[in-house]
N, C-alpha and C positions, 0 to 999 in steps of 0.2 A: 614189585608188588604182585603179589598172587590176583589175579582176575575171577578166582571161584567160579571158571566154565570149564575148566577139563570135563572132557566126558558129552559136554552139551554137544548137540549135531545142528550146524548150520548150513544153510542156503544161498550160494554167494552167487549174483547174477551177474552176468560180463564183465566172470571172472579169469580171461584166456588170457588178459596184460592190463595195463594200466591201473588205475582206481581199486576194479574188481578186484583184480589179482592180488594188489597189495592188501586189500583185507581178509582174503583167505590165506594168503600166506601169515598174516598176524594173530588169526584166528589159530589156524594148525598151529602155531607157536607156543599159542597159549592152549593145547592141549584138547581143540576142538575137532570131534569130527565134521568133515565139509563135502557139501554134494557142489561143485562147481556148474555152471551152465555159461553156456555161448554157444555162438552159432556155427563157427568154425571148428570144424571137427579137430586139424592137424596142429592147430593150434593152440586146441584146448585140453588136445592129450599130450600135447608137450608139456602146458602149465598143471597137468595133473601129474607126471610123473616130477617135476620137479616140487611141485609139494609133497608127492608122497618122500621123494627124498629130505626135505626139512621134517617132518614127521618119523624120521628113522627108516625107512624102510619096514618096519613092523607089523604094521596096518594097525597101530593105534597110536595114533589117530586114524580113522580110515579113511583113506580121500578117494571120493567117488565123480564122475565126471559125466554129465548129458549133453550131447550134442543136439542143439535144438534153439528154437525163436523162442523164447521164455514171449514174446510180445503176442504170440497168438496161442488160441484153445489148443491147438492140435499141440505145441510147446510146452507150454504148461501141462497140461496132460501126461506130456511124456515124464518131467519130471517128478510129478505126483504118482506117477505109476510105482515109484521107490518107497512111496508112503508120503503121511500129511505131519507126522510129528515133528515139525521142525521145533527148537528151540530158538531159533535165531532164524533171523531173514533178510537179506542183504539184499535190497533192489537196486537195480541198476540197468541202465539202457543208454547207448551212446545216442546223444544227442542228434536235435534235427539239424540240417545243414542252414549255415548263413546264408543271407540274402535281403531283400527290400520286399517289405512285406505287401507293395504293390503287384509281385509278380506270383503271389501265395494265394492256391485258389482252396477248395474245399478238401480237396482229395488231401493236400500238404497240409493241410491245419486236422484232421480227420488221423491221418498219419502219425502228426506231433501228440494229440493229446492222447492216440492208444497206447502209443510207447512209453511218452512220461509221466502219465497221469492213470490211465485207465488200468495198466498192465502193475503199478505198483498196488493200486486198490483191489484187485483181483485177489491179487498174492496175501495182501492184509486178510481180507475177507475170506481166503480160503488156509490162513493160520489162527489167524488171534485165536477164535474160539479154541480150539485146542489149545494152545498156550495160556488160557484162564486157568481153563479146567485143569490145568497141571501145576498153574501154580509160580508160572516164569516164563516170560518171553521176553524176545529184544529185537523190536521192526527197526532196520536204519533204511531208510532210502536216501542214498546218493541221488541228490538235486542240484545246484549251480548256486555258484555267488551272483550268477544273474537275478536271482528270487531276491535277493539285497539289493541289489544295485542294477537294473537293466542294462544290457547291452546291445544296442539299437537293431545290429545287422543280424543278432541272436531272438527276434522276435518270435519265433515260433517256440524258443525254450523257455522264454521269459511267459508266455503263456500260458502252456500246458503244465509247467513244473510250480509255478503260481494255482495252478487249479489244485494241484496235488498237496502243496502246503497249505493252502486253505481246507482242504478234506482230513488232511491229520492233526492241525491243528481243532477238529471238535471229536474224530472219533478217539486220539488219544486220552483225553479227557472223562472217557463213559468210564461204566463200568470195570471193563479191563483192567483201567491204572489201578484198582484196590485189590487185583488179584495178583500182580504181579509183572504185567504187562508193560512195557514204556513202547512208544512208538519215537523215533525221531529222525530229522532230516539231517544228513551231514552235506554242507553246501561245498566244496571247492573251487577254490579261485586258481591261478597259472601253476600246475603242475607240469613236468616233466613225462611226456606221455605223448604217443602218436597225434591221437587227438591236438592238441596242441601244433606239435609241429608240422602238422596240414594247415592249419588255421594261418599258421608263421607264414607257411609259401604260400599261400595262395593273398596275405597279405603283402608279400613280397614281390609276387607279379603282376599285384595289382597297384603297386606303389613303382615297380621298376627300381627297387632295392634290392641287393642281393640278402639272402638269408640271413648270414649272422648278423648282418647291418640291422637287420630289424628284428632277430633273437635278442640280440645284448640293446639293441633302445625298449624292449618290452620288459626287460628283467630289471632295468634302471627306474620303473616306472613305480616297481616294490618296493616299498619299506625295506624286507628284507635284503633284496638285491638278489633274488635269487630266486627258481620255479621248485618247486613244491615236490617232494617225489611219494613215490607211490608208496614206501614203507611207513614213512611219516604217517601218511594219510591212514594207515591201513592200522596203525597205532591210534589212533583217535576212535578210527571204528571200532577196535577192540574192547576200549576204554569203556565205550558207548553200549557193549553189548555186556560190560562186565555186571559182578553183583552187585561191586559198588556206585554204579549209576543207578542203581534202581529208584532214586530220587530224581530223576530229569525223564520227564514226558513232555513229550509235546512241544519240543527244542528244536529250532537251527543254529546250528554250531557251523559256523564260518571259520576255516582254515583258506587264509588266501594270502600269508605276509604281512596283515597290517593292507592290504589294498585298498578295503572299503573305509572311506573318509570319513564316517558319520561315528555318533556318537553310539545309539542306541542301533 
C-alpha cells in the first residue's frame, strides 16, 4: 500500500532507539523527510546515519538530526530553529521511573507531567495551526497501555499520560479535524526495547530471579507469547500518519499482543 506521504517532513521525538526510532525508520520508508530529536548526541547521530542509509544515501528523503531535551523551551527551540512546517509530529518521551507513589513528592509528579503531558501539548500547539492552514497533518503521541489498563508501580505514567489523552481527546475534535488534521495516541504495551529490559532487571532483583527466568514468565503472560518490536510498532505509526487514516482522530490504538483483557 502506497501511504501518500512521500515528500511530507516529519518530527520524530526519542527517536535515538526504541519506539522512536522504529517510527522514523517506517516513516523514511515510506519516503518521508525526518528531523529526529533525543537527547544523546552519539547516539542520535548513530541512528541518523543509519536512517540516512535506509533512505539511500541520497538525501531524499533527508534525515536531519537535533541533539537536545525536546522536554524543555531551550529544546524545543533548538528544534524549531529548522522551521515550524512540520507535516507530521511524533511525540515521544521515555517515561518516569517506577516506584510507590508514597515516596513521589511534588518535584517527581511536576517532572512526570512536563514530560508526558505538557511537552506533547507544547509540540500540538506549536504545529497544528500550521498544519490547518496547509491543509494536512498527523500528531501521534506515543503514550502507554497503562492509559488502558494502569499499572500500579507505573503511577506517575498512569497520570500524566491520562492527563495528555484527556487533552487530545477534545482538541482533536475542534476545528482542525475539518481541515485535515487527526491528532492520535498510539499506546504500547511489552515491546522489545531498553526500556523494557531495565524494567525486567530491576524486576529481577527485586524478585531474586535471574533475568530470563523472568523475561520468558512476562512474554508467557501475552496472547501473543511474544514482546512487540519496534518496526512493528513504527508500522502502525506510519499507518497512522498515512492519507488513508485521515478518518481516525481522536484514537487510542493499543498494540500490546492481545494483553489488555477488556472488551472496549
Amino acid at each position: 500500500m502506497d501511504l501518500g506521504i512521500a515528500g511530507k517532513t516529519a518530527l520524530v521525538c526519542g527517536a535515538s532507539k526504541g519506539l522512536g526510532y522504529g517510527c522514523a525508520e517506517a516513516l523514511v520508508r515510506e519516503g518521508v523527510n525526518v528531523v529526529i530529536v533525543a537527547r544523546g548526541a552519539e547516539v542520535l547521530e548513530a541512528a541518523a546515519k543509519k536512517l540516512a542509509e535506509v533512505a539511500g544515501g541520497s538525501g531524499n528523503p533527508f534525515v536531519k538530526h537535533v541533539a537536545a531535551d525536546i522536554t524543555t523551551e531551550a529544546g524545543r527551540a533548538a528544534v524549531f530553529a529548522l522551521g515550524h512546517d512540520f507535516d507530521i509530529v511524533v511525540t515521544n518521551a521515555g517515561g518516569p521511573p517506577p516506584g510507590d507513589f508514597r515516596n513521589w513528592d511534588r518535584e517527581a509528579w511536576i517532572k512526570a507531567v512536563d514530560a508526558n503531558m505538557l511537552t506533547p501539548i507544547e509540540l500540538i500547539k506549536a504545529t497544528v495551526d500550521g498544519m490547518a492552514k496547509r491543509g494536512y497533518g498527523r500528531i501521534v503521541n506515543i503514550t502507554s497501555s497503562s492509559v488502558k489498563s494502569p499499572i500500579d508501580i507505573l503511577g506517575l505514567s498512569n497520570g500524566a499520560r491520562s492527563g495528555l489523552t484527556g487533552f487530545v481527546a477534545g482538541v482533536a475534535r475542534t476545528s482542525v479535524a475539518a481541515q485535515g488534521v487527526t491528532i492520535n495516541n498510539l499506546l504500547p504495551g511489552a515491546f522489545d526495547t531498553d526500556r523494557l529490559k531495565g524494567t525486567m532487571a530491576g524486576s529481577a532483583q527485586k524478585s531474586g530471579q535471574d533475568f530470563d527466568t523472568v523475561w520468558e514468565a512476562r512474554k508467557k503472560t501475552i496472547p501473543a507469547k511474544r514482546f512487540g518490536t519496534p518496526a512493528e510498532f513504527g508500522a502502525i505509526c506510519a499507518f497512522l500518519c498515512s492519507m488513508q487514516a485521515g478518518y481516525m482522530t481522536g484514537q487510542n490504538i493499543l498494540a500490546d499482543g492481545g494483553a489488555y483483557p477488556g472488551t472496549y
